[in-house]
C-alpha positions as CSV (number, residue, x, y, z in Angstrom):
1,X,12.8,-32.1,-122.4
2,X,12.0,-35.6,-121.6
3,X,15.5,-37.1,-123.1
4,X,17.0,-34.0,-120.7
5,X,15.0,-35.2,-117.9
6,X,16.5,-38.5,-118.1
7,X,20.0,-37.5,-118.4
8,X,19.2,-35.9,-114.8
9,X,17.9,-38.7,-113.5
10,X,20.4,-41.4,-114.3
11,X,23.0,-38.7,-113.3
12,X,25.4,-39.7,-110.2
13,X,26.3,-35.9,-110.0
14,X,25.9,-33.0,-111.7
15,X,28.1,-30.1,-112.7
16,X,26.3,-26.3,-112.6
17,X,27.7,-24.0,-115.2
18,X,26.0,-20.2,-115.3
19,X,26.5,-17.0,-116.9
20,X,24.5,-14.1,-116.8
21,X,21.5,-15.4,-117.9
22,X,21.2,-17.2,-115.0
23,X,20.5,-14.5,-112.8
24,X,17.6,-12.4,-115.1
25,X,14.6,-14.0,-114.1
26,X,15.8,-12.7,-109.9
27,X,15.8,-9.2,-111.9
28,X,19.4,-8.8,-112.9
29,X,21.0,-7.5,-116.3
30,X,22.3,-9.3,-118.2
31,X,24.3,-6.3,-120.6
32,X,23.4,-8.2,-123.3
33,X,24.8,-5.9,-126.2
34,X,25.5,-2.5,-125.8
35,X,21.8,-1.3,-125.7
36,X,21.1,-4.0,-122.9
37,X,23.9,-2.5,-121.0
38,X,22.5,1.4,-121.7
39,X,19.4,0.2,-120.3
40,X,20.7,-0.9,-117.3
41,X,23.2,2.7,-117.0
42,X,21.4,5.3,-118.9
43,X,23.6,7.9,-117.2
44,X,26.6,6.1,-119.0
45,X,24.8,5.9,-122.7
46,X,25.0,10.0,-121.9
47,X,29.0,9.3,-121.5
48,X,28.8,6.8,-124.7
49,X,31.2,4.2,-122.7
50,X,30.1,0.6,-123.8
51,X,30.4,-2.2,-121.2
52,X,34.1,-3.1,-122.1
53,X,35.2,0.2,-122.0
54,X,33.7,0.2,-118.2
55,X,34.9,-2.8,-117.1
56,X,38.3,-1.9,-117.5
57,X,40.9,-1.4,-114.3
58,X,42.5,1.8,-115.9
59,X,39.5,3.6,-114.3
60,X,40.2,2.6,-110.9
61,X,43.7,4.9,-112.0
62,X,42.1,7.5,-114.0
63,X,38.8,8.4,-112.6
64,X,38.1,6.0,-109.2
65,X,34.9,8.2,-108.3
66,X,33.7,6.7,-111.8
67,X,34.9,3.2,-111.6
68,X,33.4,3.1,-107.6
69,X,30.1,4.3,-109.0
70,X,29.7,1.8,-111.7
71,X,30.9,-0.9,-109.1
72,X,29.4,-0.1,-106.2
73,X,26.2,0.4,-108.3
74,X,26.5,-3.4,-109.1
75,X,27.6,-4.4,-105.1
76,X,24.7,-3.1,-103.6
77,X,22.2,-4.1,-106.7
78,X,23.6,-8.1,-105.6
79,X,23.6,-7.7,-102.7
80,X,19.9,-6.5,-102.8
81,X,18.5,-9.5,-105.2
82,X,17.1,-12.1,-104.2
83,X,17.7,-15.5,-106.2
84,X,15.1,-16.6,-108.3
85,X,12.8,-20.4,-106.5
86,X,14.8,-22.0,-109.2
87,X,18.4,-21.5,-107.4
88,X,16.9,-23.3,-104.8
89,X,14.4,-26.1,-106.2
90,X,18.0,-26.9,-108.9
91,X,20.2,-27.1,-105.2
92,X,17.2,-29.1,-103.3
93,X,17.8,-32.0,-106.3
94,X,21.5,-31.6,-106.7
95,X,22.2,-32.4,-103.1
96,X,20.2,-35.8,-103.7
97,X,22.7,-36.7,-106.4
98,X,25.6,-39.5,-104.6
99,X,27.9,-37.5,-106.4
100,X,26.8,-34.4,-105.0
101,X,26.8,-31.0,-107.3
102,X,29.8,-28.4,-108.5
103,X,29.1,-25.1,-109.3
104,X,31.1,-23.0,-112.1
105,X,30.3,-19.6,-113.1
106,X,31.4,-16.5,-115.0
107,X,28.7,-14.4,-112.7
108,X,30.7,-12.2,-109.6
109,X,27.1,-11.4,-108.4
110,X,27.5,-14.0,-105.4
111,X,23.8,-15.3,-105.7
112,X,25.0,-19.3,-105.9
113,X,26.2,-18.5,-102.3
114,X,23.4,-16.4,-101.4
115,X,20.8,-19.1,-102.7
116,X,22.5,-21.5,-100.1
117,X,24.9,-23.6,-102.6
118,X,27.9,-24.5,-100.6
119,X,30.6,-22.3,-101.4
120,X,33.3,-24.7,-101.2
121,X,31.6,-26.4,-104.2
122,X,31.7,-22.9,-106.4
123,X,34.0,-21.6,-109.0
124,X,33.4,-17.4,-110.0
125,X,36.1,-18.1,-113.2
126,X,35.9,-14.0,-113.6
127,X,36.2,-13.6,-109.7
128,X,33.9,-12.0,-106.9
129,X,32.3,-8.3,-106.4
130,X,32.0,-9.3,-103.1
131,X,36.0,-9.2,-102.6
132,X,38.4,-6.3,-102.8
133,X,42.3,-5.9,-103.7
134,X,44.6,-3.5,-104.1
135,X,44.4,-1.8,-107.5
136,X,48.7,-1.3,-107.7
137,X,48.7,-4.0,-106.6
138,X,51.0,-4.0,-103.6
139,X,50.6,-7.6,-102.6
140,X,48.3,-10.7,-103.2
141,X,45.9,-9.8,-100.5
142,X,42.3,-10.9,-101.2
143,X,39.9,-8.9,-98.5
144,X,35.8,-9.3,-97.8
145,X,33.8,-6.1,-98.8
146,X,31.3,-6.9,-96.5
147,X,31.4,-3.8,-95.0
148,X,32.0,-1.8,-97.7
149,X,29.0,1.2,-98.5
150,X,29.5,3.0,-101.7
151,X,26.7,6.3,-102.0
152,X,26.6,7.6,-105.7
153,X,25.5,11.1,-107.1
154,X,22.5,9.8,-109.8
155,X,23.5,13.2,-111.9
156,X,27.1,12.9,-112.3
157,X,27.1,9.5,-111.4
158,X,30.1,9.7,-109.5
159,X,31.2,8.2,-105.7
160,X,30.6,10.5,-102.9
161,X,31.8,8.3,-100.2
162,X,35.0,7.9,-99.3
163,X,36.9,5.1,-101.7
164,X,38.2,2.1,-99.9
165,X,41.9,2.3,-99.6
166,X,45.0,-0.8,-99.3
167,X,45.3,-1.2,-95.7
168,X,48.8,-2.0,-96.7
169,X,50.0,1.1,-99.1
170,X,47.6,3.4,-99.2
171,X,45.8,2.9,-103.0
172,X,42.2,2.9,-104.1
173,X,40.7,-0.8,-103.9
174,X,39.4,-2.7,-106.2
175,X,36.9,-5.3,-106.9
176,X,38.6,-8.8,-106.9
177,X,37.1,-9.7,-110.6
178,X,38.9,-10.1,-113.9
179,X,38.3,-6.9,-115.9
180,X,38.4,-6.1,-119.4
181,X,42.5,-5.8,-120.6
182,X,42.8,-6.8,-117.0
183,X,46.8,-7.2,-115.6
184,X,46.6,-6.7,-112.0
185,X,43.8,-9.1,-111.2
186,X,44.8,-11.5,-108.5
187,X,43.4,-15.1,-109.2
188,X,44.5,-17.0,-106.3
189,X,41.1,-16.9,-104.9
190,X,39.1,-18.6,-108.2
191,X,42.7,-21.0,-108.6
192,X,42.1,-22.5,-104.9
193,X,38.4,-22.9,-106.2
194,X,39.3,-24.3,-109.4
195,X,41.6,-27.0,-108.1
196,X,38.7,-27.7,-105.7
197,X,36.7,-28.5,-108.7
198,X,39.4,-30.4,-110.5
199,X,39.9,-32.7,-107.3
200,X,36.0,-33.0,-107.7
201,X,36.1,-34.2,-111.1
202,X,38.9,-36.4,-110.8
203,X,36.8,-38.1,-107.6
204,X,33.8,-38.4,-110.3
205,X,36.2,-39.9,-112.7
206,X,37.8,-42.3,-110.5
207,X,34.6,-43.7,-109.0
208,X,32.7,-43.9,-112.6
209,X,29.8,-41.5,-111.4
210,X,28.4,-40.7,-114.1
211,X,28.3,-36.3,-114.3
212,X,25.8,-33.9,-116.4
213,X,26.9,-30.7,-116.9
214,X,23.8,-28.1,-116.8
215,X,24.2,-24.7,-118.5
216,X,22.4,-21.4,-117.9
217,X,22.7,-18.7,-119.8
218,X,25.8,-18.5,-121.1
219,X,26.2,-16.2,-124.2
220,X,28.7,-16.5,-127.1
221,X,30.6,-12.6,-126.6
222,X,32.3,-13.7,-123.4
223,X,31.9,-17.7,-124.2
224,X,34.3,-18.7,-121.5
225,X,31.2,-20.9,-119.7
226,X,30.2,-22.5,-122.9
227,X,33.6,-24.0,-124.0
228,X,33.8,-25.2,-120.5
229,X,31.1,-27.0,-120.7
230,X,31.8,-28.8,-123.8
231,X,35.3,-29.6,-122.6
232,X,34.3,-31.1,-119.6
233,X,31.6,-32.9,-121.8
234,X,34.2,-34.3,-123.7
235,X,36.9,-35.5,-121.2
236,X,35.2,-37.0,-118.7
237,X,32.0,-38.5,-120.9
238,X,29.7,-36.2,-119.5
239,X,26.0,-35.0,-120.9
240,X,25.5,-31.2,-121.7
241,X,22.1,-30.0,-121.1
242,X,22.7,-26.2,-122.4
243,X,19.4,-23.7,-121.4
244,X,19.7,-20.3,-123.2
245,X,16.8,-19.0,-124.7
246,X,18.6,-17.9,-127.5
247,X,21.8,-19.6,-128.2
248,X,20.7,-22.7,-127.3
249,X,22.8,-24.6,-129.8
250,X,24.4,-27.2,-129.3
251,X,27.5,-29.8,-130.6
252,X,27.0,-33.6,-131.3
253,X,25.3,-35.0,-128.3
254,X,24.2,-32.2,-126.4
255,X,20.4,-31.1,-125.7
256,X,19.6,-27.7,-126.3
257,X,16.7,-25.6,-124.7
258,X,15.4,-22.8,-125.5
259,X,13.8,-21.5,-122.3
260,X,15.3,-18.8,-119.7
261,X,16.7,-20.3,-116.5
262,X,13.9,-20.2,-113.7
263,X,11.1,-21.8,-116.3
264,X,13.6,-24.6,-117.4
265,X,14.3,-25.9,-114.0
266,X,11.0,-26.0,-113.0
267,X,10.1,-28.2,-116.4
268,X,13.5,-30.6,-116.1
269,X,13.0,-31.0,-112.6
270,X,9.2,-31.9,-113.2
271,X,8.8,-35.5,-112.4
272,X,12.7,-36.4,-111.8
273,X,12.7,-34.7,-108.0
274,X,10.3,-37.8,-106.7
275,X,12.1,-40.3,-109.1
């Protein structure tokens, strides 16, 4: 902790990588396995459909009132939470840094933005619950679902409410997130924040700042925020701080911690945030 707790502080800016585990000690799943995922849907263990079998845009196709349920389930469950103090104590110290902070994450739950982190300085890599598009789809339109209510039967667990249509042809919307077997997911929303983040790291690069990337719980079966991480360790000379309280392991010259995500800010930021 205390070699981690330097790394922070001789940091000139610091690079924020999260997956699910991020978001469990504000009272989110995190569908670890399929049990972990039954616990969180017990009407669906009753259907025996794991997680990648849900998350999969054929349903939007086959059985909407399903796919809507599962979805709008998970809009209005975000949209309820509330971050967890560390979001904000881990945003209070990253806007110190002269390099300032980026934020890249596999989570579509929107609680970076919710938590106050600037949302020009986020990447959602799997894309954002809180955006619809067509499910055809017809064009490359990315809309807000700010306004959108989904009501769901508990029994059937089924959508009752009417299904938000394409303003432009007529078909069930979608979530704007990268399913599972996923071919009509537009990304130009998460590439204009990617190349934000690129410009970003190029600046870092350029000026010599020197960048630590932090991880929160990111698992191994969707590893997408892990080998991030350790790329970005590895081309620009950056430090990898991983926190996972389970697969906190590590390569060659990264710190691994075994703690969840709320407890390990509050210990690496201990005695850094007056520093």
């Amino acid at each position: 902790m205390r070699e981690a707790q330097k790394i922070l502080h001789d940091a000139d800016a610091l690079l924020i990588t999260a997956g699910a585990g991020m978001g469990v000690d504000s009272g989110l799943p995190d569908f670890r396995g399929t049990e972990g995922f039954w616990r969180a849907y017990p009407v669906i263990r009753k259907l025996g459909y794991r997680f990648e079998e849900m998350a999969n845009p054929t349903w939007f196709e086959r059985e909407p009132t399903l796919a809507w349920a599962f979805y709008g389930h998970r809009l209005h469950l975000y949209r309820d939470t509330e971050p967890h103090t560390g979001f904000s104590r881990l945003l209070a110290y990253a806007q110190r840094k002269k390099g300032g902070y980026f934020v890249f994450t596999s989570n579509v739950d929107g609680q970076f933005q919710k938590a106050g982190y600037d949302p020009k300085r986020i990447v959602e890599i799997h894309g954002s619950i809180h955006h619809l598009q067509c499910s055809v789809p017809c064009s490359r339109s990315i809309l807000p679902a700010d306004t959108l209510e989904v009501t769901i039967d508990p029994e059937t667990f089924r959508a009752t409410s009417p299904l938000p249509e394409c303003p432009e042809c007529g078909a069930i919307m979608r979530p704007n997130i990268l399913m599972f077997g996923d071919g009509q997911w537009i990304a130009d929303r998460t590439d204009a924040q990617s190349h934000a983040l690129q410009r970003w790291l190029d600046e870092k690069r350029a000026l010599g700042q020197k960048i630590a990337v932090l991880e929160f719980g990111a698992g191994k079966a969707v590893p997408t925020v892990r080998v991030f991480s350790e790329q970005i360790t590895s081309y620009y000379d950056a430090t990898l701080i991983r926190v996972n309280p389970r697969d906190d392991d590590v390569p060659p010259g990264a710190i691994g911690i075994a703690e969840g995500a709320r407890a390990a800010i509050e210990k690496l930021l201990e005695g850094v945030e007056d520093a």
